[in-house]
Backbone as CSV, one residue per row, in Angstrom:
resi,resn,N_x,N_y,N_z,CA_x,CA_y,CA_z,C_x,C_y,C_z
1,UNK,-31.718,1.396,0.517,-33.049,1.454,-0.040,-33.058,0.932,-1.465
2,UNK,-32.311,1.292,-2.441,-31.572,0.889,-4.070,-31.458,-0.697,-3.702
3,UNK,-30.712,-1.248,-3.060,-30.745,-2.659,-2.796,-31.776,-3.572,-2.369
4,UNK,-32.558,-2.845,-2.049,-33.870,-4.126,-1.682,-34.537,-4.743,-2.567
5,UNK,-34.140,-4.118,-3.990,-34.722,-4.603,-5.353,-34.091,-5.858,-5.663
6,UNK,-32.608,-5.765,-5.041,-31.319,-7.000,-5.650,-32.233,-8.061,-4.604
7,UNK,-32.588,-7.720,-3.684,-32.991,-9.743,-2.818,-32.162,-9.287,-1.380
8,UNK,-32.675,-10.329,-0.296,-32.140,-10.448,0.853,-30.746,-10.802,0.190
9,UNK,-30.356,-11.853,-0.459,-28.937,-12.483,-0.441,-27.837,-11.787,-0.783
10,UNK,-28.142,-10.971,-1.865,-27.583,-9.798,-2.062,-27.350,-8.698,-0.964
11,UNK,-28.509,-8.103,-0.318,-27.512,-7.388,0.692,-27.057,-8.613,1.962
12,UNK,-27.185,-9.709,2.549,-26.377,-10.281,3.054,-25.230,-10.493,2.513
13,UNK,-24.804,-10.980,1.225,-23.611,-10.839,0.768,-22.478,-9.591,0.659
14,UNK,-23.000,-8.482,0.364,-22.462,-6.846,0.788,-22.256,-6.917,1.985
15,UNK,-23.332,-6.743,3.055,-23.133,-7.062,4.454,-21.806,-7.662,4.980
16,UNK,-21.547,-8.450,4.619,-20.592,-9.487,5.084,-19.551,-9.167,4.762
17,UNK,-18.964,-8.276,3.216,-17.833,-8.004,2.996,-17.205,-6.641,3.906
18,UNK,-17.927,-6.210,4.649,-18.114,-4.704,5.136,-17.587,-5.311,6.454
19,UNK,-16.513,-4.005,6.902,-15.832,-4.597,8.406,-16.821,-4.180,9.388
20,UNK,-17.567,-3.689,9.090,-19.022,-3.267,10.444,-20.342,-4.064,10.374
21,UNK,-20.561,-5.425,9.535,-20.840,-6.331,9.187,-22.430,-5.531,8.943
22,UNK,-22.429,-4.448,8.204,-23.737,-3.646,7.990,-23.719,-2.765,6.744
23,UNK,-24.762,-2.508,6.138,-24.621,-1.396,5.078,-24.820,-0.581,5.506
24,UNK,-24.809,0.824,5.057,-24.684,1.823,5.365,-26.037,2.435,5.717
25,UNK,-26.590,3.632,6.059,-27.964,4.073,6.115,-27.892,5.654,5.519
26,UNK,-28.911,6.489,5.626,-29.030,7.922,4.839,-28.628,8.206,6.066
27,UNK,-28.920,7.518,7.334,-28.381,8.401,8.837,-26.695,8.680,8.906
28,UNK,-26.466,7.304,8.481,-24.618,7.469,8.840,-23.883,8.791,7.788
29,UNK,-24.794,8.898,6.693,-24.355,9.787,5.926,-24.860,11.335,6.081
30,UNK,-26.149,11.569,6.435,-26.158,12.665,6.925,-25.673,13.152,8.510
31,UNK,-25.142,12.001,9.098,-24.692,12.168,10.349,-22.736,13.067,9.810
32,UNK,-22.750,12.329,9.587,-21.228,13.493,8.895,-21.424,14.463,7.968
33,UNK,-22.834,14.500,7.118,-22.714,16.022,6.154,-23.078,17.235,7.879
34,UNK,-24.046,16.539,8.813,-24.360,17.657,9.876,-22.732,17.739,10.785
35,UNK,-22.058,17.102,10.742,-20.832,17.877,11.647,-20.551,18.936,11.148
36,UNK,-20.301,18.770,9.401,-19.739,20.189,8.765,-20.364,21.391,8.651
37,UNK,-21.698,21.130,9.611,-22.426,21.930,10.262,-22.016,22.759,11.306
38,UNK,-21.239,22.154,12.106,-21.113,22.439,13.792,-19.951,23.404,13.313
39,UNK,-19.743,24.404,14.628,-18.616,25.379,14.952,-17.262,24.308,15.356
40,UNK,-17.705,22.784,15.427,-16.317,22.102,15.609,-15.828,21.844,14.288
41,UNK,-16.514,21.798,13.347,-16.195,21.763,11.592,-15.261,22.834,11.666
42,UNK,-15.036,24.271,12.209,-14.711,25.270,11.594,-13.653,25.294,10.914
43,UNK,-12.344,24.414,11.249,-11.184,24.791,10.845,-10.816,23.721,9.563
44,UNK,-11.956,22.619,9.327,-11.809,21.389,8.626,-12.088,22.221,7.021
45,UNK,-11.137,22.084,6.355,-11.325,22.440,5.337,-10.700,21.219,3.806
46,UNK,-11.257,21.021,2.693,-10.876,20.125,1.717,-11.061,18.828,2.161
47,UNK,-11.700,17.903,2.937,-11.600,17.072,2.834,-12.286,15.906,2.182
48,UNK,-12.065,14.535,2.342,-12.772,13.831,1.704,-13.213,12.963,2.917
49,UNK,-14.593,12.652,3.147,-14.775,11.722,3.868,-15.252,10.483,3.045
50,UNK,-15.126,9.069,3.524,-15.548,8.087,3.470,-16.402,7.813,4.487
51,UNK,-17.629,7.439,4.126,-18.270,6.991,4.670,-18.905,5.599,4.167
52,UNK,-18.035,4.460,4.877,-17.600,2.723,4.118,-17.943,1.876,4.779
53,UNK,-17.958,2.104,6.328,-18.081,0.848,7.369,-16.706,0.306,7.350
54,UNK,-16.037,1.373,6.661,-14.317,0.192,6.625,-14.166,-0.569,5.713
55,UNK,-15.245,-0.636,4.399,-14.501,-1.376,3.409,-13.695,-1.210,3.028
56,UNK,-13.169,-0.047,2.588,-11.574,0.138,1.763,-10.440,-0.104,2.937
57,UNK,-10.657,-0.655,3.956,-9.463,-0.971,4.902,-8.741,-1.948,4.273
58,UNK,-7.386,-2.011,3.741,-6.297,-2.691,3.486,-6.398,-4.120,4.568
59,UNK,-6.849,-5.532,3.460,-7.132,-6.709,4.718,-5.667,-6.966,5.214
60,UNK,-4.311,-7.076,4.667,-3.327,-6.985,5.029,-2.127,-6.095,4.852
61,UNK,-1.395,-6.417,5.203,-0.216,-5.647,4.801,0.556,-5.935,3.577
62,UNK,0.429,-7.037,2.858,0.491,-7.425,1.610,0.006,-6.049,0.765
63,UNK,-1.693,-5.910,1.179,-2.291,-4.968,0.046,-2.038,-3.643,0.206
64,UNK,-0.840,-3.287,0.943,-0.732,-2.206,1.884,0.483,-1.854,0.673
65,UNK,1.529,-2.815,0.869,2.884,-2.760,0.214,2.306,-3.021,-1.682
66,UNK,1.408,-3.519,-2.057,1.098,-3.199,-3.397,0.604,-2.053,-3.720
67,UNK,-0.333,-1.376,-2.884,-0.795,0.061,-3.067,0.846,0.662,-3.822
């Protein structure tokens, strides 16, 4: 929603760097704050989720072994 101010080219350009070739929505993100809802949350404790589409995925193993 914040991005529609930058221009179509702009979020096509984001778009594209993203391994799910999409930005994100308020759904994908409240779709994981409601699991930690559910009785299957129960035992999940400290974590961190990303919610990226897979950007921070390491493109090779190069960037794997510099980490």
């Amino acid at each position: 929603e914040g991005l529609a101010d930058l221009g179509p080219d702009y979020e096509k350009t984001m778009s594209a760097s993203i391994p799910l070739k999409r930005l994100g929505t308020v759904e994908d993100i409240g779709y994981a704050a409601l699991y930690f809802a559910t009785k299957e949350a129960g035992y999940v404790t400290g974590q961190t989720i990303i919610i990226d589409g897979g950007q921070i995925l390491p493109e090779s193993l190069e960037a794997i072994n510099q980490a």
